[in-house]
C-alpha positions in Angstrom: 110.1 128.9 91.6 107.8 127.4 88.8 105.1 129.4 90.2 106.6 132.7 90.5 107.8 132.6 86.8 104.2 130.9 85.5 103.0 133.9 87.7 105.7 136.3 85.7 104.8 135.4 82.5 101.1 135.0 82.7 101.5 138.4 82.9 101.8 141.1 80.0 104.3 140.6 78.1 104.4 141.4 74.7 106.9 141.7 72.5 106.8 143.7 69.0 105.9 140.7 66.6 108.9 139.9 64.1 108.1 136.5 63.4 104.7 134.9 62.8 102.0 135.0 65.6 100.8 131.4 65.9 97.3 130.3 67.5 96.4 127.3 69.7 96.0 125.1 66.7 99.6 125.6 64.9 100.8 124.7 68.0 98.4 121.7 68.7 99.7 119.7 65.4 98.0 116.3 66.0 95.0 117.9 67.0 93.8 116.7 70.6 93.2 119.7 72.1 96.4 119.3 73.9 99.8 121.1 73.1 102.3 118.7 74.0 106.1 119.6 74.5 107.3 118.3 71.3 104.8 120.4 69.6 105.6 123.3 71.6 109.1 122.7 71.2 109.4 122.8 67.4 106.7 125.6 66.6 108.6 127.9 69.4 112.3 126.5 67.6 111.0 127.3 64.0 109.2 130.6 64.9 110.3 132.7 68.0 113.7 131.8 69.3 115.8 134.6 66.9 112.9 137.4 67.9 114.9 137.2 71.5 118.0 137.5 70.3 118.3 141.5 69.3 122.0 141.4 69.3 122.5 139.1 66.4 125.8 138.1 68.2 127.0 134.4 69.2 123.4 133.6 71.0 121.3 134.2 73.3 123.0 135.8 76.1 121.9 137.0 79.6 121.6 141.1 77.7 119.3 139.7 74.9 117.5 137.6 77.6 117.0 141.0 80.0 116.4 142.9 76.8 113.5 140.5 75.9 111.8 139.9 79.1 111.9 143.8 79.5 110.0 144.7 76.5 107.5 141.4 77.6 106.8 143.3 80.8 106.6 146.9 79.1 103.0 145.6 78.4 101.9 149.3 77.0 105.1 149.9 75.1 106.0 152.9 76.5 110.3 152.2 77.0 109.9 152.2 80.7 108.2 149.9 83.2 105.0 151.5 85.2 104.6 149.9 89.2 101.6 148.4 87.7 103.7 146.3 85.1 106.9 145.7 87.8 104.1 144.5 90.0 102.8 141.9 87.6 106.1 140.8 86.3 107.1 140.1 90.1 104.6 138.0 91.2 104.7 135.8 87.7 108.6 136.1 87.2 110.9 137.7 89.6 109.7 136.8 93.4 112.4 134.5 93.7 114.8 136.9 92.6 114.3 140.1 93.3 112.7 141.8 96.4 109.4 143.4 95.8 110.2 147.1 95.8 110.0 149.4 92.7 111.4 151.9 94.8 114.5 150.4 95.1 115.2 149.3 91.8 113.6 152.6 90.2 117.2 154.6 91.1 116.6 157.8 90.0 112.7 157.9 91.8 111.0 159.3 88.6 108.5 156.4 88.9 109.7 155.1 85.5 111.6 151.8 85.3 114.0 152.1 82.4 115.6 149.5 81.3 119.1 150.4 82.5 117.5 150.0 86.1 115.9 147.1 85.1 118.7 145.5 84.2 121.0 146.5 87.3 118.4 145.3 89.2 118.0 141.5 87.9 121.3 140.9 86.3 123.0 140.0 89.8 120.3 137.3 90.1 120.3 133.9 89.1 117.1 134.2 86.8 118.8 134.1 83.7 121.2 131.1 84.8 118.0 129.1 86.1 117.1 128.9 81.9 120.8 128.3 81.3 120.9 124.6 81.8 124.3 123.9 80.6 125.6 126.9 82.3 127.4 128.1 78.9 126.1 131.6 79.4 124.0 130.9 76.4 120.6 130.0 76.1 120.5 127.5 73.0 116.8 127.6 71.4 116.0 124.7 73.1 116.7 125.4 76.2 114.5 128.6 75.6 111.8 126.9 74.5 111.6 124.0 77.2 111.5 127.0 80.0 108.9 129.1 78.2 107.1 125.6 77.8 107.8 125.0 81.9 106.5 128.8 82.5 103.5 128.1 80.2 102.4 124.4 81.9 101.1 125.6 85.2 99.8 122.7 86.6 103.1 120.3 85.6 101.4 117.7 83.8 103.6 118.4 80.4 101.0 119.5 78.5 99.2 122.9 77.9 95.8 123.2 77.5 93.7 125.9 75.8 93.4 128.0 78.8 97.8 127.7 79.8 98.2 128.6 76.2 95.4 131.5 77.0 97.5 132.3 79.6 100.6 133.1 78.2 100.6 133.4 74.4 100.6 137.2 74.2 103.8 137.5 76.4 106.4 134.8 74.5 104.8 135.0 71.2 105.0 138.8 70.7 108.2 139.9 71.4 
């Protein structure tokens, strides 16, 4: 599972920047060349946690979650998903999910993933409950940022280096 959403996320996934796009080295604090997850974890907190919550209602629910990892995978911002995009997205994100068929999940066959068939598609899954660690059907903004961390640390050894960060930075950081 830790593969296929590192695989999902390495992908393109950028979100239209609200708050403040942040390189290696704001993330990096003490300056080792190494982003630990305390580091991660309160430069994600204090910087990107209320850009995935477009609702503004009692949190981070499963909609604002879909709504977010939608426009992450909508790499050229055109408000639908290409097979190209769904293609990336499932190997990084969704292959323990989702079967691998844009076909199926593209309803209408116009070879545009909107997000209404997106959503139809991935809400009957357990991704968004595999970030919900408490199971309170809300995804506090730690529990947000310790996943993106997890997504981001590809080899497991709980830090990132330059290229993980490489990796991943323009999908999380600007949504």
């Amino acid at each position: 599972m830790k593969n296929l959403i590192l695989s999902i996320f390495s992908l393109i996934i950028p979100f239209a920047i609200i708050g403040q796009n942040k390189t290696f080295s704001d993330f990096d604090k003490d300056g080792d060349g190494l982003v630990e997850r305390y580091e991660f974890v309160d430069v994600f907190t204090n910087n990107y946690v209320d850009d995935w919550d477009n609702t503004d209602d009692a949190g981070l629910d499963d909609e604002d979650f879909y709504n977010a990892n939608y426009e992450m995978i909508n790499i050229d911002d055109n408000n639908y998903i290409d097979e190209t995009e769904w293609a990336t997205s499932y190997d990084y994100f969704y292959g323990d999910y989702l079967y691998n068929d844009y076909d199926l999940y593209d309803t209408d066959g116009d070879g545009q993933l909107e997000f209404i068939e997106y959503y139809d598609a991935i809400y009957d899954s357990d991704y968004f409950m595999s970030w919900d660690v408490d199971n309170d059907g809300y995804l506090d903004q730690y529990e947000l940022a310790y996943a993106v961390f997890d997504n981001w640390d590809i080899n497991n050894n709980l830090v990132l280096n330059r290229s993980e960060y490489n990796s991943f930075d323009r999908y999380y950081l600007e949504i």
